[in-house]
DRENMAR-189816 format. One line per 2 residues: number of its first residue (from 1); their letters; for each residue y, z, x of C-alpha. Coordinates in nm, 2 decimals. Layout:
<recs>
NUM	a	Y Z X; ...
</recs>
This chain:
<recs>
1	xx	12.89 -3.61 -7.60; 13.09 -3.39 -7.86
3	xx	13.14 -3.01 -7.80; 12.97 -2.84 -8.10
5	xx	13.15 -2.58 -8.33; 12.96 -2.30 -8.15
7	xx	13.14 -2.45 -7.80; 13.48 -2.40 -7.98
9	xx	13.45 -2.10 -8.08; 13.33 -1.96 -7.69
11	xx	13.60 -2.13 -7.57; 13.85 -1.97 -7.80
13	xx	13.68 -1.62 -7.73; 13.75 -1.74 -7.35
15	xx	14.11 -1.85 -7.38; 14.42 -1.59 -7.52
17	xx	14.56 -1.63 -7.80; 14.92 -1.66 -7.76
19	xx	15.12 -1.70 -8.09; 15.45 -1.72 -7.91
21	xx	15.58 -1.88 -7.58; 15.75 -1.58 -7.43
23	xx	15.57 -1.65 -7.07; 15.54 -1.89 -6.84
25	xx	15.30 -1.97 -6.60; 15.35 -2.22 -6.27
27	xx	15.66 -2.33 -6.54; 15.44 -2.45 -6.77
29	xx	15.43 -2.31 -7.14; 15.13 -2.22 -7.24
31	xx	15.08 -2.14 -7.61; 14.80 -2.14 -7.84
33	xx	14.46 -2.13 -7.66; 14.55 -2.25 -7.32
35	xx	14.79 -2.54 -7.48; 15.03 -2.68 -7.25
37	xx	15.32 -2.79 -7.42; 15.39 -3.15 -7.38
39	xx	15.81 -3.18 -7.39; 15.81 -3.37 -7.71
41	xx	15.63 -3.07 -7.85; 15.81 -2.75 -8.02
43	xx	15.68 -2.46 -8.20; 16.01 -2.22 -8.26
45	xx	15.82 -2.01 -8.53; 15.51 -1.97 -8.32
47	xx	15.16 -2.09 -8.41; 14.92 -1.98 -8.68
49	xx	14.56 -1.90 -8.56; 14.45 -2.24 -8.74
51	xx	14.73 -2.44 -8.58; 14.57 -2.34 -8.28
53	xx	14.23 -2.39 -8.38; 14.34 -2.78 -8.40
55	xx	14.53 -2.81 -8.11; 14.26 -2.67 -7.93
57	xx	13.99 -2.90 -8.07; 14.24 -3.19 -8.02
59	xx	14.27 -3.09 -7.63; 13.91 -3.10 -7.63
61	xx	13.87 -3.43 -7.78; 14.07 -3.54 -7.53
63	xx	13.95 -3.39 -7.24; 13.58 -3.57 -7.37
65	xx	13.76 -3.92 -7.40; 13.85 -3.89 -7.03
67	xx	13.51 -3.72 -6.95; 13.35 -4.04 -7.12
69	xx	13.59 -4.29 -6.94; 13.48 -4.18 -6.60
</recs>
């Protein structure tokens, strides 16, 4: 199964967009749509609403492999 374009797009009008990582939550850094930034990742000039589009459709994709594996 593979989350259609129209899926994305709800899930980005469910998420906030955060172009900066100026909060924290549970001391996790959440930028983007819901990203959580991994360690290895850095974004010091924030992100662009279609840098975020792909990360989010990348977290997706992954969340679907592991979905698939179990």
């Amino acid at each position: 199964m593979q989350l259609s374009a129209a899926g994305l797009e709800l899930i980005k009008r469910s998420e906030v967009f955060a172009t900066d990582l100026i909060w924290m939550w549970r001391g996790f850094r959440p930028s983007a749509y819901g990203h959580l930034l991994l360690p290895r990742e850095s974004f010091p000039n924030g992100i662009e609403e279609a840098q975020a589009t792909q990360i989010l459709a990348g977290d997706v994709r992954a969340a679907e492999q592991s979905v698939q594996r179990w």
